[in-house]
VOGU-3710 file (C-alpha; in Angstrom, 3 decimals, decimal comma):
1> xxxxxxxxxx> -3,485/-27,015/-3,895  -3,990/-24,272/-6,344  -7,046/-22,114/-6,780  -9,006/-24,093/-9,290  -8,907/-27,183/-6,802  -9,481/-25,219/-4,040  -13,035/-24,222/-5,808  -13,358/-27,542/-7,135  -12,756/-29,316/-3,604  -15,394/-30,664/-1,483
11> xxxxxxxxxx> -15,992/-29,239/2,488  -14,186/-32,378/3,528  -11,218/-31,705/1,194  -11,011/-28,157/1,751  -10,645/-28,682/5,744  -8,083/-31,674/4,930  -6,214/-29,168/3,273  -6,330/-26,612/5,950  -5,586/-28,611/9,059  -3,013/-30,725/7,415
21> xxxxxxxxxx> -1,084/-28,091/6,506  1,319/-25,057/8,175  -0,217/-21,617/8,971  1,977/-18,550/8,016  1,369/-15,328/9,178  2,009/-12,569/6,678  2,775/-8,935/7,251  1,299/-6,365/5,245  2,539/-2,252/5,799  1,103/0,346/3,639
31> xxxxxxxxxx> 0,318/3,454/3,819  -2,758/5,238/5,405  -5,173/6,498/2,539  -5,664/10,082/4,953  -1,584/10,400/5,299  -0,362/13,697/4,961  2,757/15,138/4,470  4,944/15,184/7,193  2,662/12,609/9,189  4,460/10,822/12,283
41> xxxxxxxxxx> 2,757/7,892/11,207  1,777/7,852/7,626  1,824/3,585/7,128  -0,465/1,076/8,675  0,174/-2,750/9,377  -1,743/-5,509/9,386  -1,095/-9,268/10,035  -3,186/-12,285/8,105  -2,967/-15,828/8,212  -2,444/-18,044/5,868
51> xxxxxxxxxx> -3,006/-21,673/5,226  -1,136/-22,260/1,711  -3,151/-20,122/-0,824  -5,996/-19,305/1,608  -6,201/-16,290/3,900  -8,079/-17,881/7,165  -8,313/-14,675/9,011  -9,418/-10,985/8,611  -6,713/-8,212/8,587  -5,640/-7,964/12,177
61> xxxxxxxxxx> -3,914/-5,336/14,466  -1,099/-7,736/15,848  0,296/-11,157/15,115  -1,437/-12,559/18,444  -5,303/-11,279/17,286  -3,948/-13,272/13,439  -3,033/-16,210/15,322  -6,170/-16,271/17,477  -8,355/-15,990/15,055  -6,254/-18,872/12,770
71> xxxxxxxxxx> -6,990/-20,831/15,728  -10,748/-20,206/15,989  -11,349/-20,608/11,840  -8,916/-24,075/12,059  -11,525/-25,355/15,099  -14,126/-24,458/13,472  -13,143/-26,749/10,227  -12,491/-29,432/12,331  -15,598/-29,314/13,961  -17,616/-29,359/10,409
81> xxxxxx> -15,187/-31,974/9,323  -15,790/-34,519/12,541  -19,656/-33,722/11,927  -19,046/-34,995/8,273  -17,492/-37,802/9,558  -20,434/-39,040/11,591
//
């Protein structure tokens, strides 16, 4: 699915399209916007998850708080999409 679809899709397609397909988790490291010079720790990193070309879950602190919350956005489409079905 590309983006136009994706805006184009109905509810019911949209969570088709998320729970039939793989979540990734990407990996984002950049650096701090109060860094200094010389700072021990100058870069931050995030996690995010992905379903194909949508992001499902805020910027997280770990992989495990991404995946959580991946699993808590994917229930919640199933949910609206087995009310749909009713």
């Amino acid at each position: 699915m590309n983006v136009k679809q994706w805006n184009n899709a109905t509810q019911r397609e949209k969570a088709e399209y998320l729970l039939g397909n793989d979540v990734v988790l990407k990996t984002l490291t950049s650096m701090r916007a109060d860094a200094k010079v010389n700072d021990p720790e100058p870069c931050i990193t995030v996690f995010t998850a992905h379903v194909g070309i949508v992001q499902i879950t805020e910027p997280c602190d770990t992989r495990l708080e991404a995946l959580e919350q991946a699993v808590e956005t994917l229930r919640n489409w199933k949910k609206e999409l087995e009310k749909e079905s009713k």
